[in-house]
PLY file of the C-alpha trace (Angstrom):
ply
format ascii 1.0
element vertex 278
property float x
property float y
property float z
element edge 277
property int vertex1
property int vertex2
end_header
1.48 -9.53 24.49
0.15 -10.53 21.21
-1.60 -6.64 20.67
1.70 -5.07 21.61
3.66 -7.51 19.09
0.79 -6.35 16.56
1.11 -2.43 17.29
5.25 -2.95 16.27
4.35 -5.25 13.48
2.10 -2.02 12.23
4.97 0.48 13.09
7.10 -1.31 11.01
4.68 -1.38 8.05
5.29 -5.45 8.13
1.52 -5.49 7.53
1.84 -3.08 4.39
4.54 -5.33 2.96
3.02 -8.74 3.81
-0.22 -7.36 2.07
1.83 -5.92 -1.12
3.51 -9.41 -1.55
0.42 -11.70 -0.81
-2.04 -9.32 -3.18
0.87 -9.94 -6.16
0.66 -13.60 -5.82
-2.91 -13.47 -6.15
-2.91 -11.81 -8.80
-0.34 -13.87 -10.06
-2.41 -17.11 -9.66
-5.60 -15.77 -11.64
-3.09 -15.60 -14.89
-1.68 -18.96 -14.25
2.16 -16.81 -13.66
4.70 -18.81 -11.21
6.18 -15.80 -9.77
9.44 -16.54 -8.02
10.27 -15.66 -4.48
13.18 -13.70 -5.51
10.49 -11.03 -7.01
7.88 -11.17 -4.05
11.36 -10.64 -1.42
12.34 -7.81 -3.91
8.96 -5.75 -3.54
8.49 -6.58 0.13
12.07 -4.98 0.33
11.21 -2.33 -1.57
7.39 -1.59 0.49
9.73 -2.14 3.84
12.20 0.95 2.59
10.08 3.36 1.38
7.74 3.18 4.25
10.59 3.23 6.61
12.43 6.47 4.57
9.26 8.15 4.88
8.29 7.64 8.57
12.06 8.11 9.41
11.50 11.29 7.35
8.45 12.15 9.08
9.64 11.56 12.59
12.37 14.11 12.24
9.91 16.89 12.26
7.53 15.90 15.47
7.99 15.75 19.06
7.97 12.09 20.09
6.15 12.50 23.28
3.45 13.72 20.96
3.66 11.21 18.16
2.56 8.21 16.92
3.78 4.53 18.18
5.20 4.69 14.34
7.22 8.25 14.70
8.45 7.39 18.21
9.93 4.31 17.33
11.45 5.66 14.40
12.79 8.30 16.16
14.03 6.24 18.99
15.87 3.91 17.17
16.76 5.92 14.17
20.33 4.65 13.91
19.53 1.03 13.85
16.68 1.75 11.14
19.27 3.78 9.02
21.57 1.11 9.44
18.67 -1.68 8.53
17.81 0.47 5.48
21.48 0.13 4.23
21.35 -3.29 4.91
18.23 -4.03 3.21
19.29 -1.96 0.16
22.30 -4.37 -0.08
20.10 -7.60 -0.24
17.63 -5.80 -2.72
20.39 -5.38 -4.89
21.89 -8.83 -4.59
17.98 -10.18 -5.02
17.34 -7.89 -8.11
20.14 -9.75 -9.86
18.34 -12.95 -10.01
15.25 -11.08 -11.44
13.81 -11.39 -15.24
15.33 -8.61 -17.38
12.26 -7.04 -17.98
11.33 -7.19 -14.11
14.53 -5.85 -13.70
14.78 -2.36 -15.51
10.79 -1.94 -14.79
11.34 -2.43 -11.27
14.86 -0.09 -11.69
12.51 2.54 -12.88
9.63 2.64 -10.65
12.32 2.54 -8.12
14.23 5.68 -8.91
10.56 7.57 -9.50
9.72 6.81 -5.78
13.72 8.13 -4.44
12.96 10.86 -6.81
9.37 11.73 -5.22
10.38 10.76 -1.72
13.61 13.92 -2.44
10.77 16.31 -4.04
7.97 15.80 -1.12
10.05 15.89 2.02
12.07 18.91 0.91
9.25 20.75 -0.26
8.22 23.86 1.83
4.46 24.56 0.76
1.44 22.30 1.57
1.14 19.52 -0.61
-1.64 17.07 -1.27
-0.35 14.57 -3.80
1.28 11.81 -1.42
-1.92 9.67 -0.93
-2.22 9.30 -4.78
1.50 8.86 -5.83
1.47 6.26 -2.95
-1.63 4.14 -4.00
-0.42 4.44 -8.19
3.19 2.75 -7.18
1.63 0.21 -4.34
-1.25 -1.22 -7.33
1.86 -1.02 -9.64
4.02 -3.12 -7.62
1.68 -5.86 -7.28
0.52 -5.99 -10.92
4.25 -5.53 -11.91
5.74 -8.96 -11.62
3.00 -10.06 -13.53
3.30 -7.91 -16.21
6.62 -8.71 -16.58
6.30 -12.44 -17.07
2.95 -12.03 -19.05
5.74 -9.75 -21.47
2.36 -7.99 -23.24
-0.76 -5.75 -22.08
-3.39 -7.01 -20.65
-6.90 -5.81 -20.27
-7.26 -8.27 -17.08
-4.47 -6.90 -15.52
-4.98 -3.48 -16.26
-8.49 -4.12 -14.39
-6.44 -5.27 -11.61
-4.39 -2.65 -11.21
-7.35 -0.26 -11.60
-9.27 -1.93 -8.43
-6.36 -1.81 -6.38
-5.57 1.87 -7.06
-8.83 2.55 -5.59
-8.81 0.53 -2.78
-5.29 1.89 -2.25
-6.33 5.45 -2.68
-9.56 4.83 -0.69
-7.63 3.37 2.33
-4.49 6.13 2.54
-7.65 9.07 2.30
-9.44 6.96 5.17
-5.94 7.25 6.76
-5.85 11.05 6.48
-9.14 11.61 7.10
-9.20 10.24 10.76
-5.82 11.42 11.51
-6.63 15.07 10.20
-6.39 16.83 13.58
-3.55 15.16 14.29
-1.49 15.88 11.32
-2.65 19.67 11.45
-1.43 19.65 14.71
2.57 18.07 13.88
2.56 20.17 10.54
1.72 16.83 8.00
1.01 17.56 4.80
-1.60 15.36 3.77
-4.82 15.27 1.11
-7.22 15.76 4.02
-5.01 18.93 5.91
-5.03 20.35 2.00
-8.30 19.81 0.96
-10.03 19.29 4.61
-12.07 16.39 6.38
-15.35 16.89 4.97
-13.77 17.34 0.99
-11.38 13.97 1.81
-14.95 12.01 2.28
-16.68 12.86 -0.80
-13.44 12.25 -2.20
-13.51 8.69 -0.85
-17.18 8.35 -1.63
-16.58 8.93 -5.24
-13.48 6.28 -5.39
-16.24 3.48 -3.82
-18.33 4.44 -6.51
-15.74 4.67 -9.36
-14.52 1.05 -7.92
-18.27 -0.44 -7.90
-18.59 0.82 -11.45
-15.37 -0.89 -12.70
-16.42 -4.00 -10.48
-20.02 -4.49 -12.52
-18.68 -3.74 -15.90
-15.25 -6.08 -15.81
-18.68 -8.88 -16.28
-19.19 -7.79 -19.55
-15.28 -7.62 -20.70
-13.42 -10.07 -18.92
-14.37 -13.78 -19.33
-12.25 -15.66 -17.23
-13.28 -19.11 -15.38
-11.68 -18.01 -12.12
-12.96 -14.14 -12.80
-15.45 -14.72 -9.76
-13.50 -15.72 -7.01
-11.39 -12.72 -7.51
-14.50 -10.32 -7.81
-15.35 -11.55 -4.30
-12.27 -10.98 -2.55
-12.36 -7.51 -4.40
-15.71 -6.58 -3.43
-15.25 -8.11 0.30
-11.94 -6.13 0.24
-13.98 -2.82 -0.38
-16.92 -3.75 2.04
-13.94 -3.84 4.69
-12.87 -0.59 3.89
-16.67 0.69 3.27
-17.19 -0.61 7.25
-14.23 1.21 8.14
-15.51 4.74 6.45
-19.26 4.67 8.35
-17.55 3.51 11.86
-14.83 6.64 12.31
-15.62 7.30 15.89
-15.37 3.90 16.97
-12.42 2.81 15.05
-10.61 5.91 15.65
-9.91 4.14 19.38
-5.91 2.60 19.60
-5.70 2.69 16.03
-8.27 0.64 14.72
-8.62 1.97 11.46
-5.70 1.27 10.36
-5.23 -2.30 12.04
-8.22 -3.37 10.04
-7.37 -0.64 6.72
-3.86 -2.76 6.42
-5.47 -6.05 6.72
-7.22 -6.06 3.66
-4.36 -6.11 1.15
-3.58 -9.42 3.27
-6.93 -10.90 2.68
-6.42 -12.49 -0.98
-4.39 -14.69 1.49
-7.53 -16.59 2.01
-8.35 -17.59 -1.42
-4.45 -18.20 -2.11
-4.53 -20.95 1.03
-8.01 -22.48 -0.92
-6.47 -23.06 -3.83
-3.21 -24.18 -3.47
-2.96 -27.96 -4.10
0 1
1 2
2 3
3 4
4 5
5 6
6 7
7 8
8 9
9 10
10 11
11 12
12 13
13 14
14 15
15 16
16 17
17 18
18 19
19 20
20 21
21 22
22 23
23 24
24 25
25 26
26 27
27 28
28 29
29 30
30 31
31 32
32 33
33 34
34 35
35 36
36 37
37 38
38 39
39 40
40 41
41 42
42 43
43 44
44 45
45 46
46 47
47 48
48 49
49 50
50 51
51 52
52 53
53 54
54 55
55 56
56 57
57 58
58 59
59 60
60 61
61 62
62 63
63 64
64 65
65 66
66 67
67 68
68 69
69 70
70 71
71 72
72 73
73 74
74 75
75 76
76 77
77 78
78 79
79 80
80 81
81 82
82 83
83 84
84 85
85 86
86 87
87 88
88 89
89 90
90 91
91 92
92 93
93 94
94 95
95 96
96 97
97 98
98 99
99 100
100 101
101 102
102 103
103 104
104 105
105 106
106 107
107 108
108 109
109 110
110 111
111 112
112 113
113 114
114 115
115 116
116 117
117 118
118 119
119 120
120 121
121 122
122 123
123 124
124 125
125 126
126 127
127 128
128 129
129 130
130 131
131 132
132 133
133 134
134 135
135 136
136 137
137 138
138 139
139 140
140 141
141 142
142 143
143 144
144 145
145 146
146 147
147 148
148 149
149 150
150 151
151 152
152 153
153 154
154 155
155 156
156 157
157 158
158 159
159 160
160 161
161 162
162 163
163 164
164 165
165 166
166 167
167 168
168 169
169 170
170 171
171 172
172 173
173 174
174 175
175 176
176 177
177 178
178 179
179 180
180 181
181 182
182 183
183 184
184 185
185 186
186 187
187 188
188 189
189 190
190 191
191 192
192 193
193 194
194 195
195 196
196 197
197 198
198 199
199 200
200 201
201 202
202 203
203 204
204 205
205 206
206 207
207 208
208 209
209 210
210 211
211 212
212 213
213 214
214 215
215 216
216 217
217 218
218 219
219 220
220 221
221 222
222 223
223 224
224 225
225 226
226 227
227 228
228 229
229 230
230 231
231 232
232 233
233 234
234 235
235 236
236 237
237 238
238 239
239 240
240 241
241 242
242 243
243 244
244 245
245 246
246 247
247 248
248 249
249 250
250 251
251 252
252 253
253 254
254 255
255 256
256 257
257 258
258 259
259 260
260 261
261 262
262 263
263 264
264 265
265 266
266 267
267 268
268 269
269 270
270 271
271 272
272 273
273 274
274 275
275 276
276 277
């Protein structure tokens, strides 16, 4: 009972949004920022709808007897999910109302980029292979973003952040398309593996471990923070995860694995939130 509760929870992309929400309040802790529930509920919204646009999107164009759990569902119960979206979009913009100015007109414009990208890539006829990367830039963005907004100036730490969790974003989407490449050939995806093919996707995602174990030994020498350790070992566990996931394809490949495991590591900063809290 509990697996099939699990396999809906991942349809859903609940596990994408509880990740996106717990990895900002992380982040939020290390710089000492109280961010408030009404701009955690506004980004889960906002992970929730664009996830569900797309795969409603997506499901259009297979045959659900051949799909995913994900497509099938949103196929099957398209009406109620259209309806849910319009719901959802109400209580965003009630929520968004209660937000910082500054939050506010940031989030308004990474918002209308992603309607504005989820328009250009569904409509568009030829192959295309930038969804993975647009994807992981606006996930790290909107988990650094409340905290940018409060902190009100740059910030090299942050930037760091963001940095780490564009690759472990890009790194997990790629791992995504890579296993899921015959697949996605087969309903007519376009994806950065069915572009570039399987074997190009994993040097690809060999070169983002590499680029993210290079920015993970040099933060040492630039950022100085007490609590700057704790984080670099939830980071580094966070890519080991992902690292395992890479080098065990054939086995994980079975009901989904990859991706039940993939999705759990944005949830993992969990652990060192529960730690710390007094």
């Amino acid at each position: 009972m509990l697996n099939k509760l699990y396999q809906y929870i991942r349809a859903f992309s609940l596990d994408v949004v509880a990740g996106a929400a717990i990895s900002a309040r992380w982040v939020g802790n290390y710089f000492k920022v109280d961010i408030p529930s009404e701009a955690l509920l506004a980004l889960s919204i906002t992970v929730w709808l664009i996830y569900t646009l797309d795969h409603l999107l997506d499901a259009r164009k297979v045959e659900p007897q051949k799909a995913f759990l994900r497509h099938v569902l949103h196929h099957k119960n398209a009406p109620l999910l259209f309806a849910m979206v319009a719901m959802m979009s109400v209580v965003l913009i009630f929520t968004v109302q209660y937000l910082s100015t500054e939050l506010f007109w940031q989030g308004m414009l990474l918002g209308a980029i992603v309607i504005g990208y989820l328009f250009f890539v569904h409509l568009r006829k030829k192959p295309y292979w930038g969804k993975e990367w647009f994807i992981a830039i606006v996930y790290a963005s909107g988990i650094c973003l409340p905290t940018q907004a409060y902190l009100g100036e740059f910030s090299v730490d942050l930037l760091y952040f963001w940095l780490q969790f564009f690759f472990l974003a890009s790194i997990n989407l790629l791992i995504f398309n890579m296993f899921e490449y015959k697949s996605d050939k087969q309903f007519g995806f376009s994806s950065f593996a069915t572009v570039k093919g399987h074997d190009y996707t994993r040097r690809v995602i060999l070169v983002l471990f590499v680029l993210f174990v290079i920015g993970w030994s040099i933060s040492f020498y630039v950022i100085k923070s007490s609590d700057f350790l704790d984080y670099q070992a939830m980071l580094i566990f966070m890519g080991s995860v992902l690292a395992m996931v890479l080098s065990k394809e054939t086995i994980l490949r079975e009901e989904e694995w990859y991706r039940v495991i993939g999705d759990i590591v944005f949830v993992l900063p969990l652990i060192e939130i529960l730690a710390t809290s007094d």
